[in-house]
C-alpha positions as CSV (number, residue, x, y, z in Angstrom):
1,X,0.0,0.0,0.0
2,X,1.6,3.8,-0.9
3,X,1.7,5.9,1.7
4,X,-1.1,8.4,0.9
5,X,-3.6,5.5,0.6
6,X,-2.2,4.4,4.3
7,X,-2.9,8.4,5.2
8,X,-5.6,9.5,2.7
9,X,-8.1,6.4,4.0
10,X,-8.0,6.8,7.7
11,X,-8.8,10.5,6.9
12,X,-11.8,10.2,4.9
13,X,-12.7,7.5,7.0
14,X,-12.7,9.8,10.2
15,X,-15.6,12.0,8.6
16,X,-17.8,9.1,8.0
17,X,-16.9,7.1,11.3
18,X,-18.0,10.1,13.2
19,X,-21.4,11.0,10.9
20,X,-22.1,7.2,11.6
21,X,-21.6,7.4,15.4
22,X,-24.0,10.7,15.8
23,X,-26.9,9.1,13.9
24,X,-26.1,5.3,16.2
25,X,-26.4,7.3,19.4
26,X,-28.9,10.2,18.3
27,X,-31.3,8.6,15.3
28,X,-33.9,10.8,16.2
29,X,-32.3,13.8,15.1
30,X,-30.9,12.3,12.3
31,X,-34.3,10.9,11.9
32,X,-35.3,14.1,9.9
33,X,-32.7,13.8,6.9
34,X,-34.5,10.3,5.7
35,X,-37.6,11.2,6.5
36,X,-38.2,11.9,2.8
37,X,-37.2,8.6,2.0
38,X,-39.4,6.7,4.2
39,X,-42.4,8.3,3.0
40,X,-41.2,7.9,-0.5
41,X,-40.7,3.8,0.5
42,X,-44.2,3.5,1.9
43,X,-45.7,5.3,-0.7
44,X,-44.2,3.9,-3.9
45,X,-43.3,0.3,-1.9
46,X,-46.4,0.7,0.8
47,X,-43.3,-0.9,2.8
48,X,-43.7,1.2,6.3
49,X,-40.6,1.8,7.8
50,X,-39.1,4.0,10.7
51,X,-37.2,6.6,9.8
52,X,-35.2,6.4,13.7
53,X,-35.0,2.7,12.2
54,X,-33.4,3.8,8.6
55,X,-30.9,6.2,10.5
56,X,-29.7,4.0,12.8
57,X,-29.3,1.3,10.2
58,X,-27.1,4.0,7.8
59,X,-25.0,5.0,11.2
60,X,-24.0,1.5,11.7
61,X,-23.3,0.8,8.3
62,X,-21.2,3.9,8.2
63,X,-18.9,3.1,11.5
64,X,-18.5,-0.5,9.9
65,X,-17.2,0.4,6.7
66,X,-15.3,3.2,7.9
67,X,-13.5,1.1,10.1
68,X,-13.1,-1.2,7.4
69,X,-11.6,1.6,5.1
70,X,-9.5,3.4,7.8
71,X,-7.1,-0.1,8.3
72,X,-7.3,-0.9,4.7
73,X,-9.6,-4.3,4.3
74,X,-12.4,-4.4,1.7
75,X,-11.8,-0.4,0.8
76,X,-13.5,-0.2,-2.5
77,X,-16.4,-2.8,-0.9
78,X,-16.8,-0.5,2.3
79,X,-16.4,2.8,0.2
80,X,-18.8,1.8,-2.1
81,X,-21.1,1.3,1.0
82,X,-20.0,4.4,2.7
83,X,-21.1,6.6,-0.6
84,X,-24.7,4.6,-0.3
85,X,-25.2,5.2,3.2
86,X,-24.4,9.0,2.5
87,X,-26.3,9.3,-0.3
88,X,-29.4,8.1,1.4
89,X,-28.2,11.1,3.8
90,X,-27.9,13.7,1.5
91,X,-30.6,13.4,-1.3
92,X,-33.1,12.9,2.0
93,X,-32.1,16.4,2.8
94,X,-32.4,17.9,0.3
95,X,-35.8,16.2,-0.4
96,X,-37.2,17.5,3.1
97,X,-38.4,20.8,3.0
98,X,-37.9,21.6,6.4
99,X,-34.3,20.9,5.9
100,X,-33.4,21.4,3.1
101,X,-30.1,23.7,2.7
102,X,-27.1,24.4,0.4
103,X,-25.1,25.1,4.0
104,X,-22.2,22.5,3.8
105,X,-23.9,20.6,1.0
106,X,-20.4,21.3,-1.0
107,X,-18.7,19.6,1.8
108,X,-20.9,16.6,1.6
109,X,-20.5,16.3,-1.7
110,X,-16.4,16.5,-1.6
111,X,-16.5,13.7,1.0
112,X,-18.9,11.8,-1.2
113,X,-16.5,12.6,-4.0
114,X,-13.6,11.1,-2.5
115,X,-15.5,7.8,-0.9
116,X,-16.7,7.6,-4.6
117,X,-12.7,7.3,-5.9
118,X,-11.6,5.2,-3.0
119,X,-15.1,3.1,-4.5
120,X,-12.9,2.9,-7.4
121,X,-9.1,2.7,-6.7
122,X,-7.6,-0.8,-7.1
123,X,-4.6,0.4,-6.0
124,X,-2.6,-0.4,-9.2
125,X,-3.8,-4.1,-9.1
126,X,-6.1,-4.5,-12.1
127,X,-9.3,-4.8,-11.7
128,X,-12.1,-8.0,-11.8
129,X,-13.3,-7.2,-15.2
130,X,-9.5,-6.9,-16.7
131,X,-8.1,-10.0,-14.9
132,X,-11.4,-12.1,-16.0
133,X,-11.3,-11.0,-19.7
134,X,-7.4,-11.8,-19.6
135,X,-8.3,-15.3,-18.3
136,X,-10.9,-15.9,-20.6
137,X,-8.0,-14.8,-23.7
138,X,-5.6,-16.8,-22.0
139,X,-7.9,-20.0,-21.4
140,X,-8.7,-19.7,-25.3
141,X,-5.0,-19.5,-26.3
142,X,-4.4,-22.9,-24.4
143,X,-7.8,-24.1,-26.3
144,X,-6.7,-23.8,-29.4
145,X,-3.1,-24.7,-28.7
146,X,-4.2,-27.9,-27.1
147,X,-6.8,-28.1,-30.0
148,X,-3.9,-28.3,-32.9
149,X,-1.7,-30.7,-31.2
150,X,-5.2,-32.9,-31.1
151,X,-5.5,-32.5,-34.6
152,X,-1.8,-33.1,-35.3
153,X,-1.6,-36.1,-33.3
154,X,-5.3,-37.9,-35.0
155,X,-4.1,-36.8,-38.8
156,X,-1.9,-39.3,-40.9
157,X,1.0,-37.8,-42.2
């Protein structure tokens, strides 16, 4: 690991880690932000669920994966996670009229920005897609190499 991904995680971690422990410890206040969403989920889903409920769930999920993120394991599963859990955060905001504001909503999105690379960083490694369409050309290769010799070996010459 480089040493600004052993810095630059633990940092953007610490915002989310700490988001995640308010709404854990004080839902009801953070109850307001999905509110939006939960009326949106009964209405569309008629699936009636507590807004305290959906805020504590998102705190939770934002302490794990922060953790996760701030010591390195799973960092593009737990950012991915992390932007999810924020997004529920921010677009219930700005959905809810009573709280609805552009105050710090450039903040929110820088920190969503940067959990949204992390999402994405594979650290130099390639990627699942890359190393699966590489197999799949290398497996081929040895197909057809293994094909020919077959073909060699059944013809009379």
């Amino acid at each position: 690991m480089s040493l600004v991904r052993l810095i630059a995680r633990p940092m953007l971690a610490s915002a989310y880690i700490a988001n995640g422990l308010v709404r854990v410890k004080n839902p009801d206040v953070a109850a307001s932000s999905v509110q939006p969403i939960s009326a949106l989920a009964k209405k569309k889903l008629d699936v009636d669920v507590d807004p305290a409920l959906i805020a504590r769930a998102t705190g939770v999920a934002q302490v794990t994966a922060g953790s996760l993120l701030a010591i390195g394991k799973f960092p593009r599963l737990s950012s991915s996670i992390l932007v999810t859990t924020y997004l529920v955060e921010v677009v219930g905001q700005q959905l809810n009229k009573e709280t609805r504001s552009t105050d710090g909503l450039l903040a929110k999105t820088a920190i969503l920005g940067g959990a949204l690379l992390a999402s994405v960083d594979t650290a130099g490694k390639p990627g699942l897609a890359w190393r699966a369409q590489h197999a799949a050309e290398d497996l081929w290769r040895e197909v057809e190499r293994t094909s020919a010799k077959a073909v060699d070996a059944v013809s009379p010459n």
